[in-house]
N, C-alpha and C positions, 0 to 999 in steps of 0.2 A: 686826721683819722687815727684811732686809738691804735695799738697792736690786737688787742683782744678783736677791734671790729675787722681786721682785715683778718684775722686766724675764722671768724665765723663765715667773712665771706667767700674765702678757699677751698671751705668744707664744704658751703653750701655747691659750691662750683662740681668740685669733685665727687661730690654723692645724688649730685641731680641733673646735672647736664650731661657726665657723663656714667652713668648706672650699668655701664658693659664690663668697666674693666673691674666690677666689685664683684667676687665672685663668691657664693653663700653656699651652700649644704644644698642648695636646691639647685644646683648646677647637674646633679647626678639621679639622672631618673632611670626606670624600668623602662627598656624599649624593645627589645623581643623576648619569648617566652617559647618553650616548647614542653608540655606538659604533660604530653602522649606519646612517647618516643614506641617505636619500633620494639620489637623483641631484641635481647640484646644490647640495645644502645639505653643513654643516660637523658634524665631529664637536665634542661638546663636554663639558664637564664643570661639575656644579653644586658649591658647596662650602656646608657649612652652618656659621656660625661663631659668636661671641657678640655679634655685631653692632662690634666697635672691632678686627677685628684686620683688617691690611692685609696681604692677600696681594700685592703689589709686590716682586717679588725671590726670593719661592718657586719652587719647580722642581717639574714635572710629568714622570714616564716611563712608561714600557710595562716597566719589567722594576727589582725591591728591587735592583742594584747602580746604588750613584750615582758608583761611580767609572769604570766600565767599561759600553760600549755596545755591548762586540761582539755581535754577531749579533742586535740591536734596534734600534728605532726611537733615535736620538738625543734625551737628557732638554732640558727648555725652559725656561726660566725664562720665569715667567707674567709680563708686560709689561705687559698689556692686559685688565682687569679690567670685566666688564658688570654692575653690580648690577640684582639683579631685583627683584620685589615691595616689598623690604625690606632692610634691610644688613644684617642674617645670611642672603639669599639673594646667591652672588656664583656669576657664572658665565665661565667662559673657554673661547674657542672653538680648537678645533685644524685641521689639516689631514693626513687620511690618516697620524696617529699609530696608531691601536690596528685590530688585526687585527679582522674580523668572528667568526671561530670558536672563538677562545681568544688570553685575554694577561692582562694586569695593568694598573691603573690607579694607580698609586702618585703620593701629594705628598710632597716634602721641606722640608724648613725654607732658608733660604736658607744656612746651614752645612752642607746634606746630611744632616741627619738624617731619618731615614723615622720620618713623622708618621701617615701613612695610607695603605689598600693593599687593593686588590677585587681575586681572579683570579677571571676567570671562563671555565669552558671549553666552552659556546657558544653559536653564534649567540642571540642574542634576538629575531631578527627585523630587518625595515626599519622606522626609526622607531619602536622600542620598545625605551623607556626601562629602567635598570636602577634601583633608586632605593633609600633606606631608609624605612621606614613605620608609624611614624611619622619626620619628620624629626630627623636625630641619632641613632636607636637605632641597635644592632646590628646588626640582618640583613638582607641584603639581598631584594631581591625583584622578579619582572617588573611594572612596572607598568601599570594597566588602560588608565593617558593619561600623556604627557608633558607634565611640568608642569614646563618652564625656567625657574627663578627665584621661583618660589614652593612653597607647602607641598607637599608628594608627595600621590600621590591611594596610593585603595587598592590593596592587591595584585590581580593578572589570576589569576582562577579559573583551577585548570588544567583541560588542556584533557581533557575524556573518551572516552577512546575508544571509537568505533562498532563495536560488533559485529558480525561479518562476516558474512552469513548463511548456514549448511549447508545444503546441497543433501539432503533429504530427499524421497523416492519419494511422493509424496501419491494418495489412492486420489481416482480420479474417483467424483462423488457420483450414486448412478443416482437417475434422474427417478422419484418415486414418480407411478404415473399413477393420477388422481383417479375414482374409480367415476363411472358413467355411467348416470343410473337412464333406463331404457328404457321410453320414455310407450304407456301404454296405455291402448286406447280402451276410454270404458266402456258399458253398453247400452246407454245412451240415443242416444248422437254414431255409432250404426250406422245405415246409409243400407242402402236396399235394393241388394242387386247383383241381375246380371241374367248367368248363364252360358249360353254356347253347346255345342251340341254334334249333330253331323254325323246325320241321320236319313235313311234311303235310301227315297226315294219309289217306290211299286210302280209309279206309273204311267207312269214316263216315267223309270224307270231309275238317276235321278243322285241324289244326297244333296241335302240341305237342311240349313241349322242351324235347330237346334228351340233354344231360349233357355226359359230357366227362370228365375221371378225369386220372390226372396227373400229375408229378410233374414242379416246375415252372423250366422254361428253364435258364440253365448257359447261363451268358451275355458274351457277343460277346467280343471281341478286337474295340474300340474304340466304344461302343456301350451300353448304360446305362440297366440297369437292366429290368426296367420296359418297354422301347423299345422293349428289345426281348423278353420280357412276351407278350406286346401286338401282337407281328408280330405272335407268337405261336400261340397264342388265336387266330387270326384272319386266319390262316392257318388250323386250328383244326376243327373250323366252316365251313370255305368252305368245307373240306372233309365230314364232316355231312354231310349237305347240298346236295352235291352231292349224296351221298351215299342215304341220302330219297329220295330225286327226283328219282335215280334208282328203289329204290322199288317202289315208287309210281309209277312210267310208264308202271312196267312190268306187272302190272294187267291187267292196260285199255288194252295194247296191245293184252292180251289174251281172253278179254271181247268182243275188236272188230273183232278180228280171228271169235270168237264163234258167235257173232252176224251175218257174213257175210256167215258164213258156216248155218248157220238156213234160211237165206234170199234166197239161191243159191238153196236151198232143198225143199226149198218153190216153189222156180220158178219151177222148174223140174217135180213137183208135178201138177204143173198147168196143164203146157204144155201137159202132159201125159195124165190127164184125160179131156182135150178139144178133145184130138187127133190131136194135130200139133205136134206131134211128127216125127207120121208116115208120114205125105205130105211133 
């Protein structure tokens, strides 16, 4: 085997079986974002990297042309490097670079090559972070916490929207009213009464109440209590009634006997001593 075929097979070894420990420009990507800061505080940008590359001399913009700034913020070469947590967490702070509603977060290489690049078109909110999740993947996502300079947290569930409530006519619910059982006295818890009623006295002209006592009448079959109390009471009075009018008539009747029997003896009396008796 030649030298030249064992130098290709070396390489070949080294740049395809093992492709980790080759490390290129694309080792250094954009991995959180914060581009609505707080009143006060700075926008910023996290970078995730393989822990040895020095971003010193790299460029940051708001829009993929890195020759031309018309009509955007001006590109910056990152100066000022904050490591966080760890040296693959590196962070660098801006001032009023990226729009709150829509723009781009683009790095360049220190020769202007565009390395990496987020647009996003809007707002995230105050203080909420834009990040990838896990760090280093692919897609971006809102995160639930900003985490400057270290690991990203999970993604922010989205939000679900409340259902609006329709105005539907609801029937009012009628009061069902509860039966009412109606206590009823029974024989024994009957006390005697005692009714009145108007008797016309022969002798001296004016009524009296004659009272009648008794106990209250057991109710009928299909017939309420105080029904057959009244039909009692009202039968009780008519036999008074009756019963005084009897005694009061049987006087005058014998008052007027006696009067006609004195008028007739009268007459007799006349007759006799005129002498029309005898003609």
């Amino acid at each position: 085997m030649s030298l030249f075929t064992r130098v290709i097979g070396v390489l070949f070894f080294m740049f395809v079986l093992f492709p980790c420990f080759v490390f290129a420009e694309s080792s250094v990507v954009i991995n959180e974002m914060l581009i609505h800061p707080s009143t006060d505080n700075k926008e910023w940008v996290e970078f995730y990297t393989d822990g040895s590359t020095d971003l010193k001399t790299y460029w940051i913009d708001d829009d993929t042309d890195f020759v031309s700034d018309s009509g955007s913020s001006a590109k910056k070469q990152i100066t000022t490097i904050v490591q966080g947590a760890d040296s693959r967490h590196l962070v660098v702070e801006l001032s009023s670079m990226f729009n709150n509603d829509e723009d781009s977060v683009s790095l360049f290489s220190p020769e202007g090559v565009l390395l990496d690049q987020y647009h996003y078109t809007n707002d995230p909110g105050e203080e909420v972070s834009l990040g990838r999740t896990p760090d280093g993947s692919s897609g971006f996502a809102l995160l639930m916490t900003a985490t400057r300079g270290s690991a990203n947290s999970l993604p922010k569930p989205p939000d679900t929207p409340t259902p609006e409530p329709t105005s539907k006519p609801t029937k009012t619910p009628t009061e069902t009213k509860s039966p009412t059982n109606t206590p009823t006295e029974s024989s024994s818890s009957l006390k005697p009464t005692i009714s009145l009623s108007e008797d016309l006295d022969a002798r001296t002209g004016s009524t009296r109440k004659v009272g009648s006592i008794g106990a209250r009448p057991t109710s009928i079959l299909g017939m309420s209590t105080k029904s057959a109390e009244k039909k009692q009471t009202q039968k009780r009075n008519t036999e008074v009634l009756v019963k005084g009018m009897t005694r009061s008539v049987t006087p005058l009747v014998a008052v007027s006997f006696g009067g006609l029997f004195l008028l007739s003896c009268g007459i007799l009396l006349y007759v006799k001593k005129k002498g029309l008796w005898n003609k």
